[in-house]
C-alpha positions as CSV (number, residue, x, y, z in Angstrom):
1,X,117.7,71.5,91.7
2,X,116.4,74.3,93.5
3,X,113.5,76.2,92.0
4,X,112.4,72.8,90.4
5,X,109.8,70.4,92.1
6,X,108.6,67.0,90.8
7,X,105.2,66.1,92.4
8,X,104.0,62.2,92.0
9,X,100.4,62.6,90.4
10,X,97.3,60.2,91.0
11,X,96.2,58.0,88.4
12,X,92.9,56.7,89.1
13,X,92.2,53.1,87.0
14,X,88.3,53.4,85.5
15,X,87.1,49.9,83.3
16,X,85.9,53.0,81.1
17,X,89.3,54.8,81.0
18,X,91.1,56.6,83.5
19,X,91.3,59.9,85.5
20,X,94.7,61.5,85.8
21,X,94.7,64.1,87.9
22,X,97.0,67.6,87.5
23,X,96.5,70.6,90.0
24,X,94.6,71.8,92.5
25,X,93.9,74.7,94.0
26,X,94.5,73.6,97.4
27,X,98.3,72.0,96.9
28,X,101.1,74.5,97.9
29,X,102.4,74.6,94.5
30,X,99.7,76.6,93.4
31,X,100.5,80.0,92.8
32,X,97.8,81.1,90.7
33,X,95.5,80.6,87.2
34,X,96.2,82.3,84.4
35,X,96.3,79.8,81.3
36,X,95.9,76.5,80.7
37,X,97.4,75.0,77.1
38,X,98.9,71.9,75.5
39,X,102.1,71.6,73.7
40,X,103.0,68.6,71.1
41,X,106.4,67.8,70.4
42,X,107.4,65.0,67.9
43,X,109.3,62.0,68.2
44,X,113.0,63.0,67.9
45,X,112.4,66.2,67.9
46,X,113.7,68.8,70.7
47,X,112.1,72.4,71.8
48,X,114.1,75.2,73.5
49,X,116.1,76.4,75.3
50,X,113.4,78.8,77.1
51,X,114.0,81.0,80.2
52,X,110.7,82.8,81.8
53,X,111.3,85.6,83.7
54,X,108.0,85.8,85.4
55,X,106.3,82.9,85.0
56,X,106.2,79.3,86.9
57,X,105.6,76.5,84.9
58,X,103.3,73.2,85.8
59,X,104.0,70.6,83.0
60,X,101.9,67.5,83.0
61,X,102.8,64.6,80.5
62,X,99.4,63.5,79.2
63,X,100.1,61.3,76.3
64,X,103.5,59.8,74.9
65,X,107.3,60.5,77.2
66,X,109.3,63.9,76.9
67,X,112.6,64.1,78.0
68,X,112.9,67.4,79.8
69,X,116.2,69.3,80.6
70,X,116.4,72.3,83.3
71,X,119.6,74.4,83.2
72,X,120.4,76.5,86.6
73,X,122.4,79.8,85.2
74,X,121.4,81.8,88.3
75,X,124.9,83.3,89.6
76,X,123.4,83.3,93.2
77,X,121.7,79.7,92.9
78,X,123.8,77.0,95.1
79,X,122.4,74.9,92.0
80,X,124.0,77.3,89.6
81,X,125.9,75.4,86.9
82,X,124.0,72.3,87.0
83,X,121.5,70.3,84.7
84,X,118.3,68.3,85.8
85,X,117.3,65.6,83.1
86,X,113.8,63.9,83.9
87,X,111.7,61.6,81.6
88,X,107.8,61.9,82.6
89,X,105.2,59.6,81.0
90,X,101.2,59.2,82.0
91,X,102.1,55.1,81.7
92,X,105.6,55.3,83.7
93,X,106.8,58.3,85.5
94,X,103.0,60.4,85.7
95,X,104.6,63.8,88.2
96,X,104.0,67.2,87.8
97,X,107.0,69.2,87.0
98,X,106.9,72.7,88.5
99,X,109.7,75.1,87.0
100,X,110.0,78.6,88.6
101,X,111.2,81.3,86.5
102,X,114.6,82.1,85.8
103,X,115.6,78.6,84.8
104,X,116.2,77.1,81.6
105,X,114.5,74.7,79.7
106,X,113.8,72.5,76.9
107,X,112.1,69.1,76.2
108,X,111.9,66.6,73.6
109,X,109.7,64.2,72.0
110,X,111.1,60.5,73.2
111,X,108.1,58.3,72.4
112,X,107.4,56.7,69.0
113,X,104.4,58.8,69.1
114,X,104.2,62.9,69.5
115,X,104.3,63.8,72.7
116,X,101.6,66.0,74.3
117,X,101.9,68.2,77.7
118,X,100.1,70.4,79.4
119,X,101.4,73.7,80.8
120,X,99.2,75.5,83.8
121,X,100.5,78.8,84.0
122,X,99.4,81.6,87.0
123,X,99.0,84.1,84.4
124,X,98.1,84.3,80.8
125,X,101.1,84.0,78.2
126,X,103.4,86.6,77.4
127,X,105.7,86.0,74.5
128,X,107.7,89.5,75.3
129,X,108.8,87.7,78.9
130,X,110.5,84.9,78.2
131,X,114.1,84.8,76.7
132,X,114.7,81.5,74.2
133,X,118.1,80.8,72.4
134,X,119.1,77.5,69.9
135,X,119.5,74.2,71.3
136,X,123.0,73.2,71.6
């Protein structure tokens, strides 16, 4: 879908525990720090829909598996219309998932566990900039 990016993450095995890494500075996805914050999201349960206006998302599964769905409304989009479903996971599926702004999304909890991801964003949080409506 265009405006989203998936980026395969390293996952480095330790005998003490392991090092996942998220962003760096140097990767051209990186437009910028602004805030850095985790979200939980229970088994079952579902979050969204959400549309930033300004903002590009970097969401990094850290614990459990979220099911994430991206909606293209963009009238001038060649993706416009369509729906991106992705499952990411530290154990199974360990990407990034970059989301520019202007897209919809939501996510939900699908491990038997809650859920926790971590959002880098290029500027700090702004409630007043995002739309959100009911999931449906």
């Amino acid at each position: 879908m265009r405006g989203v990016t998936l980026t395969p993450l390293k996952r480095i095995h330790t005998d003490k525990g392991d090092v996942l890494h998220a962003l760096k500075a140097t990767e051209t996805s990186y437009c910028g720090f602004g805030e850095a914050y985790f979200s939980e999201i229970l088994h079952g349960q579902i979050k969204g829909w959400k549309r930033h206006n300004r903002m590009t998302l970097n969401l990094i599964v850290v614990s459990g598996k979220v099911r994430f769905r991206i909606y293209d409304d963009r009238k001038d989009s060649p993706t416009c219309g369509e729906t991106m479903v992705v499952e990411l996971s530290p154990d199974d599926n360990y990407q990034r998932l970059t989301i520019e702004p202007h897209l919809w999304m939501s996510f939900e909890g699908v491990a038997n566990q809650t859920s926790i991801i971590l959002d880098i964003i290029p500027q700090p949080h702004d409630p007043q900039e995002a739309d959100t409506k009911e999931y449906k």
